[in-house]
C-alpha positions as CSV (number, residue, x, y, z in Angstrom):
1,X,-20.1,34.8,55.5
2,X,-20.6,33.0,51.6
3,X,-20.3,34.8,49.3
4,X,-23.1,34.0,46.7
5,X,-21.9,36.9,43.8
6,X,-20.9,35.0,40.5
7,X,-17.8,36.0,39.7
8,X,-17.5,38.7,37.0
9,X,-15.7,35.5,35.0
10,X,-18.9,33.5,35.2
11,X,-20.8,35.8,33.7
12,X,-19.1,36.6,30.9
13,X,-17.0,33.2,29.4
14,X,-20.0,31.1,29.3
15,X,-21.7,33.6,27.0
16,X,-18.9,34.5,24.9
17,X,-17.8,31.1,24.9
18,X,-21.5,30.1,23.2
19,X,-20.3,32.7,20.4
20,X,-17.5,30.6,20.0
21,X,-19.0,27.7,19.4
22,X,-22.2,28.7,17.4
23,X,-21.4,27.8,13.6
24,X,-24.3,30.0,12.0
25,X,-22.4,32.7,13.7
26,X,-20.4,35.2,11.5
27,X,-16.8,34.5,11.8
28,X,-15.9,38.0,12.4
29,X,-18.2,38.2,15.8
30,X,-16.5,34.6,16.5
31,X,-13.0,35.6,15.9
32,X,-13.8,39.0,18.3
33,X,-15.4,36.7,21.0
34,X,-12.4,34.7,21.0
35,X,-10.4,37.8,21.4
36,X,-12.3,38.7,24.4
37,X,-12.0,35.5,26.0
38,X,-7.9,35.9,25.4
39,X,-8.7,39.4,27.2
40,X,-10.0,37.6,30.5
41,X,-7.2,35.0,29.9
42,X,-5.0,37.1,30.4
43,X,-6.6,39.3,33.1
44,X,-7.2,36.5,35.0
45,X,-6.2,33.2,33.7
46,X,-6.8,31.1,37.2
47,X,-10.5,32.5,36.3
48,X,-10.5,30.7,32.9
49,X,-9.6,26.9,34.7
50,X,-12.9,25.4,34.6
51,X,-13.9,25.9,31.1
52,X,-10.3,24.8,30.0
53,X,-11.5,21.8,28.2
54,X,-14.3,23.2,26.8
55,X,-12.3,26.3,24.9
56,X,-9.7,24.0,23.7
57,X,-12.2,22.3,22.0
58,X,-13.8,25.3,20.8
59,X,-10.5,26.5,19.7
60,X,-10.1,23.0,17.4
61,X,-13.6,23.1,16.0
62,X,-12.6,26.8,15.0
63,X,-9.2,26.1,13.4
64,X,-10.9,23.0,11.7
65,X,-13.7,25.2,10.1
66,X,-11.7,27.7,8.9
67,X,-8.7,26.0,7.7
């Protein structure tokens, strides 16, 4: 039987991930979805492989910004 459930994962990177990435967003509430996002990391890294390219470049954007 498929199972057709998103995974807890894919629910919840894709949002926090557009925190991340949205510059009108206060860094604070960045900085503290990035945080979550190291929370799922490591819960569950294997969970985190298909948006690896798209958080590294998150990640330099960020650095970039507030550097």
């Amino acid at each position: 039987m498929l199972n057709t459930k998103p995974l807890p994962a894919d629910l919840l990177v894709p949002s926090l991930f557009a925190v991340v990435r949205a510059s009108y967003m206060p860094t604070t509430l960045r900085t503290s979805s990035l945080s979550l996002l190291g929370q799922c990391a490591d819960t569950s890294d294997l969970a985190l492989l298909p948006y690896t390219a798209d958080l590294s470049d998150a990640m330099v954007d960020l650095l970039q910004i507030e550097s």
